[in-house]
N, C-alpha and C positions, 0 to 999 in steps of 0.2 A: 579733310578738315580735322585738324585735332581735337582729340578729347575736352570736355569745357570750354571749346569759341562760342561768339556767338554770332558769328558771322563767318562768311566763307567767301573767296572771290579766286576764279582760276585765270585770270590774264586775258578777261576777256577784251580789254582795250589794248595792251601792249603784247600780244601774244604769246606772252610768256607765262609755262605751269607752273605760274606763283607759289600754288600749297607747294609741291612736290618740292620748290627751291625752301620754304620757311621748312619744313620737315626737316628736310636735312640737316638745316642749321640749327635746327633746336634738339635733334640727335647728337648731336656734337656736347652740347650743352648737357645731355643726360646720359652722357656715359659716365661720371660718377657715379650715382646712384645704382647702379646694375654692378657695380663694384663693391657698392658700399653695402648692397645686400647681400652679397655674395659673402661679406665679411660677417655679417650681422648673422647668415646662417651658420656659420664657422663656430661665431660666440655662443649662437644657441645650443650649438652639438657641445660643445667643451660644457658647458654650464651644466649640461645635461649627465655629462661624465661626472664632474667632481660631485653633482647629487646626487648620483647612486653609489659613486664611493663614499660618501658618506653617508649614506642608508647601511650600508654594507657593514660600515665600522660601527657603526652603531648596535649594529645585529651581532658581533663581534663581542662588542664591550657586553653585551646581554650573556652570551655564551659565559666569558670569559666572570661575570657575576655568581653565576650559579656555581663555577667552582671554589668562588671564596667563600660561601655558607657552609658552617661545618658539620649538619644535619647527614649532608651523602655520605662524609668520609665515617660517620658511624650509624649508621642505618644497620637494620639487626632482622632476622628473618627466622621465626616459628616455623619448623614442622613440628604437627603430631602426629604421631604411631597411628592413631583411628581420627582419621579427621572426619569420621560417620560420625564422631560422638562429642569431640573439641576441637576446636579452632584459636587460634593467637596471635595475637600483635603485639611489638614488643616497640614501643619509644626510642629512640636513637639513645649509644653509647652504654645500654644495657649491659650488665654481664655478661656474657658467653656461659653458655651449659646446660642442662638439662633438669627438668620438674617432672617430676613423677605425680601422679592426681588418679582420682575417679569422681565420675559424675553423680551422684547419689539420689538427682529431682533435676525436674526442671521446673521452672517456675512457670507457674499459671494464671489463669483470670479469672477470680470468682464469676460463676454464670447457674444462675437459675430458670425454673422455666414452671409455668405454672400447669393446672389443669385444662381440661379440653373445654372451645366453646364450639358452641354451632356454627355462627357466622361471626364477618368480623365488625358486624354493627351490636354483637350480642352486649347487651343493657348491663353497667359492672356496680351502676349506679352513680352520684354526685357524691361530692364529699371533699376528704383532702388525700393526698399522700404522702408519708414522708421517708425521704431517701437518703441514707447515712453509708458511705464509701469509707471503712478503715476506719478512723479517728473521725473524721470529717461529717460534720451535720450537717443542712444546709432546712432551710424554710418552707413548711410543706406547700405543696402544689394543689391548686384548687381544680379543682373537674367539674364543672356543670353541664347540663344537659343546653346544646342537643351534642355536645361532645363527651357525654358521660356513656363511652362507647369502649368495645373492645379496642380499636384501631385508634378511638381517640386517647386512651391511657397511653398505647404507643405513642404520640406523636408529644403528649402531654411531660410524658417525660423527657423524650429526645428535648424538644422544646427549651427545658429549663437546664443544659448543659451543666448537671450536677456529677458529672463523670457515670456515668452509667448508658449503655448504650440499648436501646429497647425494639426489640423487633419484634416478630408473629411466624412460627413457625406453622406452614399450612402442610398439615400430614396426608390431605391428599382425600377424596369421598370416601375410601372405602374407613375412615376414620369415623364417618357419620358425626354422633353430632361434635365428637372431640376433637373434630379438624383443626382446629386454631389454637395455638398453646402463645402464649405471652413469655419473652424468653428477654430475661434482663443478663447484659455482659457489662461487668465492670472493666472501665479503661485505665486501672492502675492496676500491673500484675502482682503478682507476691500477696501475701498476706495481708499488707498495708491494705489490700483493696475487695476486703471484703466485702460482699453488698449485704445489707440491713432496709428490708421494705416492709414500712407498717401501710395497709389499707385502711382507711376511713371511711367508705363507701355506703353507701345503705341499698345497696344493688347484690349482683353477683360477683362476691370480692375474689379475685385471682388468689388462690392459694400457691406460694411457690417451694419449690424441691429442688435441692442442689444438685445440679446437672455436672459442673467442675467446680473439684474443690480449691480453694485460695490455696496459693503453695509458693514457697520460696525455693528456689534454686538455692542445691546442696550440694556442695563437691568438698572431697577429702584430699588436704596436700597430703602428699606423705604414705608410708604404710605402716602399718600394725597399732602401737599400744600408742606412740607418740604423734601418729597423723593428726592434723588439725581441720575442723568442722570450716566452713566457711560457709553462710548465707548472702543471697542477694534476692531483691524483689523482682530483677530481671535476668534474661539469658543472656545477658551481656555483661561480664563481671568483673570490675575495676576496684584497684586499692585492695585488693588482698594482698597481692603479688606487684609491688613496686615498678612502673612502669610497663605491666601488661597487662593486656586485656582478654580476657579469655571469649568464647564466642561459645556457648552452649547447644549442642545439635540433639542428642538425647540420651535418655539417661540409660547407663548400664552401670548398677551397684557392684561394687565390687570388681571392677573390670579395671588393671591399670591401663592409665595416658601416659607416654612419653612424649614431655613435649620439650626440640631441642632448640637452644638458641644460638646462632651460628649468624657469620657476616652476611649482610645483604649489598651486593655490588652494583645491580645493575643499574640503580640513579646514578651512580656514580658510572660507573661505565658509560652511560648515554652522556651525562656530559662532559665528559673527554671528549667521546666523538662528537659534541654537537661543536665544541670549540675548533675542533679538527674540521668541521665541515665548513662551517662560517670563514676560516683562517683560510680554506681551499676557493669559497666562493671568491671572494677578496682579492684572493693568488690568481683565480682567474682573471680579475678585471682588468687586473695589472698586465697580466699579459697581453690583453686585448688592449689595450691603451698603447703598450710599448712597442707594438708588434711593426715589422718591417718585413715589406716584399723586395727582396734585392733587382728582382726582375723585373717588376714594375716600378718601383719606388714608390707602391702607397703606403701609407705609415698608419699606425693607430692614432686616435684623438686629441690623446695627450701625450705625444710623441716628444723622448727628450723634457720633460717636464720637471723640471728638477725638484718642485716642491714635492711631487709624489712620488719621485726616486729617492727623494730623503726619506720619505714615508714608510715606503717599501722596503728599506734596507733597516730602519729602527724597527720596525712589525718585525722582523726577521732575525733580528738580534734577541729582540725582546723574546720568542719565543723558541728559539732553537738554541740558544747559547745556552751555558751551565753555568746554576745557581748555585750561592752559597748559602746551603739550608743545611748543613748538616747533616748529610745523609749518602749514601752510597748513589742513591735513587737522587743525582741534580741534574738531568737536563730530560729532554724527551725522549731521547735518542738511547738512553739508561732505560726508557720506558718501552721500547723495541719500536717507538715513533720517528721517523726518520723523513728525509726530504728527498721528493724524487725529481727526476730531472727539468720537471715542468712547474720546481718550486712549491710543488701541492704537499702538505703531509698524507702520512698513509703508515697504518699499524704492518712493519713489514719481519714481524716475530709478534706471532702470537703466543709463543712460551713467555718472551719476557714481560708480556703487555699484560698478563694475567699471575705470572709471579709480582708482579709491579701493586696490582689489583687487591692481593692476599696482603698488602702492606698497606692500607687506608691513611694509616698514620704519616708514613712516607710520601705518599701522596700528595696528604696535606702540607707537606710543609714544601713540595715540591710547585704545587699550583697557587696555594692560596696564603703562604707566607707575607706579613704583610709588607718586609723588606725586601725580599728577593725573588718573592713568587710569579710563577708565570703570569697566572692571572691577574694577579694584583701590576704586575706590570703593563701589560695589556691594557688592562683598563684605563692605568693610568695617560697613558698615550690615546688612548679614544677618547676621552675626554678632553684629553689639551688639544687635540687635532679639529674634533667637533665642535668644541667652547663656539657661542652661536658670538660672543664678543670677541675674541681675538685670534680664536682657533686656527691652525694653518687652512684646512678645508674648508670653514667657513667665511676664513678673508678669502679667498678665491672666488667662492661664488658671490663675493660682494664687490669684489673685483670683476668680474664678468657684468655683472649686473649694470655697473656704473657706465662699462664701455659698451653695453647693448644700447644703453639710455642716449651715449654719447654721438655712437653712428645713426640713430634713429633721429636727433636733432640734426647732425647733418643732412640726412639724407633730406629731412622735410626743409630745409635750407634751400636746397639745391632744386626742391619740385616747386618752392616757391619762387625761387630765382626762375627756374623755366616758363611758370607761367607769366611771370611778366615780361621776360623778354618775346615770351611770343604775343602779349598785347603788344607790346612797343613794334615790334614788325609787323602783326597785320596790319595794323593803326597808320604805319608807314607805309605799307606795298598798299592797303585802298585810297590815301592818300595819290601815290603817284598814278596810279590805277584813273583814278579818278580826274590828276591833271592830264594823263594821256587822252583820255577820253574826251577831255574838253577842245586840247588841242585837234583831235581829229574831225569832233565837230565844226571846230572854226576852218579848218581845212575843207572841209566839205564845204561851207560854206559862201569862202573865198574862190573855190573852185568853179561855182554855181554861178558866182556874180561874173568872174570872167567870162564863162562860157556865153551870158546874156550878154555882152557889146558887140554891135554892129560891126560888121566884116565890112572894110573898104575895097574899092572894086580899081582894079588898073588897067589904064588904058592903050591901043596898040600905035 
């Protein structure tokens, strides 16, 4: 019985195996469809193809972005002589050269700490307090009991986030009853942030004593009579020195720094080679697409495919032929980047790939020119390839798509055609099914009533 009858009948009045003859005939009837899937999973593997080439190109055009920002091709890179004592960062396109310095302070956090209590419930008294950071004043803090406490001053200040950080230094029993000391740290460093605490308590008021002094960070550019003073309130020290940053480790007066400013490569060298990598992944697909077994005849995906053999051949142009940048440095190949037999690039002179590297400027105008540059080419072919509106890549997979939709209506065509030819022949074979059977009834019956007529008898 076929899948969805709803009825079944094997010949049992004209002896003949009914299903086994309708099967056959409705096999006949569904050999489209075992074709048409056959094709529909064809459509699905290509559909599958052109979207990973175009993930790929995508990842491509991304590469091929980072070499038009002009941040890599002037990236600049600080060493100092004692980086136990300075450290530096310098902003792209800096001058080239060397600073001479010493570090004279570092900059600190005013921090006091008061006398010893007993415990840290010791009674400091109700009242107010008021807390003044540098310039800054702010509205005294009220204390009452039952929080007119050692631990509660702590929490009383933390509490009112007036830049002041309040904790309790426990020195431990053999301190007795001076174990607990009340220790204010201000959270602006330099001198801007000195702390100022008036007690108003009618208890046991915290006396406080400067533990660290407020201090700005001191470095001297320069040497002798004409070096110049520089302050900051942090160890991190900006705008003295136009587009760098110094990084303060510790102080040693009178010690000089040499700190040199020289090119930094290697964002720039990563993405050369990430475009190189992306450009090889791609190179790969292509080959797996176009690939042919002469011995078997199986082919890749997109076997012959012309839109992607146009693809493959402009990607190819676009990035291995020579630009007119003005420069000695116009193609890849100038860069000691060359193509190897498998279509993959690969750095195959590291001399000239790093003399190439020593010319940023040449570089520039080689990758991210916006008339002839590699990358600016590149890009622009990832873009018109993937445009999700008219793109070559993306009409494909809109073409795919249309003809996946197209066999999917045939196919349900043709299972709707099957089911009803197989109603119209059961509906036919129980019909005959069913005059045979009546037939053989009346036969039996006709048979019965002969058999009952008297036999006449002859005589000798």
């Amino acid at each position: 019985m076929a899948a969805g009858s709803i009825f079944q009948f094997a010949g049992l009045s004209s002896g003949f195996n009914t299903d086994t003859i309708l099967q056959k005939m409705l096999d006949v009837q569904r050999a489209p469809i075992q074709a048409l899937q056959t094709r529909q999973a064809q459509v699905t593997q290509e559909q599958t193809a052109w979207r990973s080439i175009n993930t790929r190109l995508l990842a491509l055009g991304t590469a091929a972005e980072k070499l038009q920002q002009s941040e890599p091709y002037q990236e600049r890179r600080v060493t100092s002589s004692k980086a136990d004592i300075v450290t530096a960062s310098a902003q792209p396109g800096q001058d080239l050269g060397q600073i001479s310095l010493s570090v004279e302070a570092l900059a600190q956090s005013h921090q006091q700490i008061s006398q010893g209590f007993a415990t840290l419930d010791a009674p400091v008294g109700s009242g107010t307090v008021t807390l003044q950071v540098g310039s800054a004043s702010f509205n005294p803090i009220q204390l009452e009991a039952p929080n007119a406490t050692l631990q509660g001053l702590r929490d009383a200040i933390n509490n009112s986030k007036h830049g002041i950080r309040a904790s309790v230094l426990d020195a431990g029993e053999s301190a007795g009853n001076s174990r607990y000391r009340l220790m204010l740290t201000s959270e602006t460093s330099g001198s801007q942030g000195a702390i100022q605490a008036t007690f108003n308590l009618d208890g046991t008021v915290p006396t406080m004593s400067t533990l660290v002094t407020a201090q700005d960070a001191h470095v001297k550019l320069g040497q002798g009579a004409a070096a110049v003073d520089v302050y900051s309130s942090t160890n991190s020290m900006s705008g003295a020195l136009a587009g760098i940053t110094l990084s303060l480790k510790s102080a040693s007066p009178g010690t000089q720094v040499n700190l040199q400013l020289s090119r930094e490569t290697s964002e720039l060298r990563g993405n050369v080679q990430g475009l190189l990598d992306q450009y090889n992944t791609l190179a790969e697909s292509f080959n797996a697409n176009f690939k042919y077994n002469k011995d078997t005849g199986e082919t890749g995906i997109l076997f012959g495919d012309s839109t992607l053999l146009s693809l493959q051949q402009q990607l190819f142009d676009k990035v291995t032929g020579s630009r007119e940048v003005g420069s000695s440095l116009n193609s890849l190949s100038a860069m000691g980047i060359n193509v190897d037999d498998k279509g993959k690039l690969a750095i195959t002179s590291n001399a000239a790939f790093e003399a190439a590297l020593a010319k940023p400027d040449d570089v520039r105008k080689l990758f991210a020119d916006t008339q002839f540059g590699i990358a600016a080419g590149v890009k622009n072919l990832v873009s018109q390839a993937t445009n999700i509106v008219d793109g070559s890549v993306s009409l494909q997979d809109k073409r795919l798509t249309g003809h996946y939709d197209d066999i999917q209506q045939s196919i349900t065509r043709t299972q709707q055609k099957v089911s009803r030819t197989e109603q119209r022949l059961r509906e036919t074979f129980l019909a005959m099914e069913s005059a045979m059977s009546k037939m053989k009834s009346q036969s039996q019956a006709l048979s019965a009533s002969l058999g009952s007529l008297p036999t006449s008898a002859t005589g000798g």
